[in-house]
C-alpha positions as CSV (number, residue, x, y, z in Angstrom):
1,X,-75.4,186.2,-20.2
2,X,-76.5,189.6,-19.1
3,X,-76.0,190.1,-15.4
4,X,-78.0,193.4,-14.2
5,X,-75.6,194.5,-11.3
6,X,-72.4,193.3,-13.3
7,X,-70.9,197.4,-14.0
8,X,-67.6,196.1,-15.8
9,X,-67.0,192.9,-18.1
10,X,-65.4,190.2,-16.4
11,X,-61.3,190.2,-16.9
12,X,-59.9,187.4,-18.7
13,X,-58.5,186.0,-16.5
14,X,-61.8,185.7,-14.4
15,X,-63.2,182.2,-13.5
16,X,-66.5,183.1,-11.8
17,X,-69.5,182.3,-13.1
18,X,-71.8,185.3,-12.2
19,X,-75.0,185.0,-11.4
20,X,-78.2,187.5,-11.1
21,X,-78.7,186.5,-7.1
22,X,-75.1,186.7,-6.6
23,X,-75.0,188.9,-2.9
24,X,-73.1,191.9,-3.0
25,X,-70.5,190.9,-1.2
26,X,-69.9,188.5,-3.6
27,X,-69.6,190.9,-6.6
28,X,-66.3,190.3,-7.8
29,X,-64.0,188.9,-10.4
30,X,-61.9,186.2,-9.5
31,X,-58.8,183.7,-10.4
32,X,-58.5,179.9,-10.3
33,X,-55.7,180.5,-8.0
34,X,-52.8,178.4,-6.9
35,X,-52.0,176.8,-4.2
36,X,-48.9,176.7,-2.6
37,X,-47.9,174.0,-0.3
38,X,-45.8,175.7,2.4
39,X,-44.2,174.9,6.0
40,X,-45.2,177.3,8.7
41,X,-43.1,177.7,12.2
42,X,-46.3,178.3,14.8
43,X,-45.4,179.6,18.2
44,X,-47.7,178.1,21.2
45,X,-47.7,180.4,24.6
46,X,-48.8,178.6,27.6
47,X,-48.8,181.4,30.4
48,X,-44.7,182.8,30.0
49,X,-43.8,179.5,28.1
50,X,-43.9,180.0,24.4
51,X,-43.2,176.3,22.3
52,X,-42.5,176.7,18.3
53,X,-43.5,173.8,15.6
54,X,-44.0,173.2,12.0
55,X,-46.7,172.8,10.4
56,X,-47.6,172.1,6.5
57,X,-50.1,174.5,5.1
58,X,-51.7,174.9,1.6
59,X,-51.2,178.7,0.5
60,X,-53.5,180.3,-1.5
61,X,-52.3,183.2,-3.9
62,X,-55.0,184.4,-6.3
63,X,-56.1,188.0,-7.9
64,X,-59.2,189.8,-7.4
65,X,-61.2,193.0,-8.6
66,X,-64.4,194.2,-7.0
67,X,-67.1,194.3,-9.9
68,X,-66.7,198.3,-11.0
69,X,-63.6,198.7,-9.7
70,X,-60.0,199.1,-11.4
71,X,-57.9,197.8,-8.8
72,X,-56.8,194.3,-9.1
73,X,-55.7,192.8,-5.5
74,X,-53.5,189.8,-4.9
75,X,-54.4,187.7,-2.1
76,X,-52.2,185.2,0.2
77,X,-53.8,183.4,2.5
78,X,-56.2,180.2,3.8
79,X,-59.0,179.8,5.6
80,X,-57.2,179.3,9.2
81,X,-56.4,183.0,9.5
82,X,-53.8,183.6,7.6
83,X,-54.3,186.1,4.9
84,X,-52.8,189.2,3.0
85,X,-54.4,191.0,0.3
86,X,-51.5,193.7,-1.4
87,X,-52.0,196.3,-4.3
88,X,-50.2,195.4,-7.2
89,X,-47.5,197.8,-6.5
90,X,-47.0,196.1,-3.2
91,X,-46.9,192.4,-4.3
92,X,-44.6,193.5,-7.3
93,X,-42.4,194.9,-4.1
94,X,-42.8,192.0,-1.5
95,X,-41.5,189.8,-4.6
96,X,-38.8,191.6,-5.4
97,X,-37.4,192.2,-1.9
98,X,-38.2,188.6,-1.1
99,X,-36.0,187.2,-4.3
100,X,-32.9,189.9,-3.0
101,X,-33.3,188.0,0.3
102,X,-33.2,184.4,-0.9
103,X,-30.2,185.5,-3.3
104,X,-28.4,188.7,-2.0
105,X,-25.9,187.8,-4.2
106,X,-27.1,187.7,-7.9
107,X,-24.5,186.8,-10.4
């Protein structure tokens, strides 16, 4: 289908289905996703007082690209405020310092 605003073909791993009315904002090529069940430690301040809990969260990590553009961004986040949106160079980073963290001591 031939989408008048759409200035680049959708990647393949896009899952949108674009549409003529789509708004603006809403220009861009998208993943399915996955979610990632996660447990979050929440701090609480009550005046001076700060209390800590868990709490289970879904995690969504996903790419996106901005119809035209070539950068391909790679979002973590929900919809309660918690969100990050890296560069490829930075997630490929962020994933491997995280894995020399969780094992400093590869054999």
């Amino acid at each position: 289908m031939f989408i008048s605003w759409q200035r680049s073909p959708c990647p393949e791993w896009c899952v949108i289905d674009h549409a003529e009315e789509d708004h603006p904002d809403d220009r861009a090529h998208r993943d399915a996703g996955r979610e990632i069940p996660v447990r979050l430690r929440v701090s609480d301040f009550s005046g001076s007082q700060a209390t800590e809990h868990l709490r289970e969260e879904r995690l969504v990590l996903g790419r996106w690209q901005r119809d035209g553009e070539s950068r391909t961004w790679y979002f973590l986040g929900n919809d309660h405020g918690v969100a990050l949106e890296l560069s490829e160079d930075s997630a490929r980073r962020v994933a491997e310092e995280l894995a020399r963290v969780l094992d400093p001591d590869p054999r």
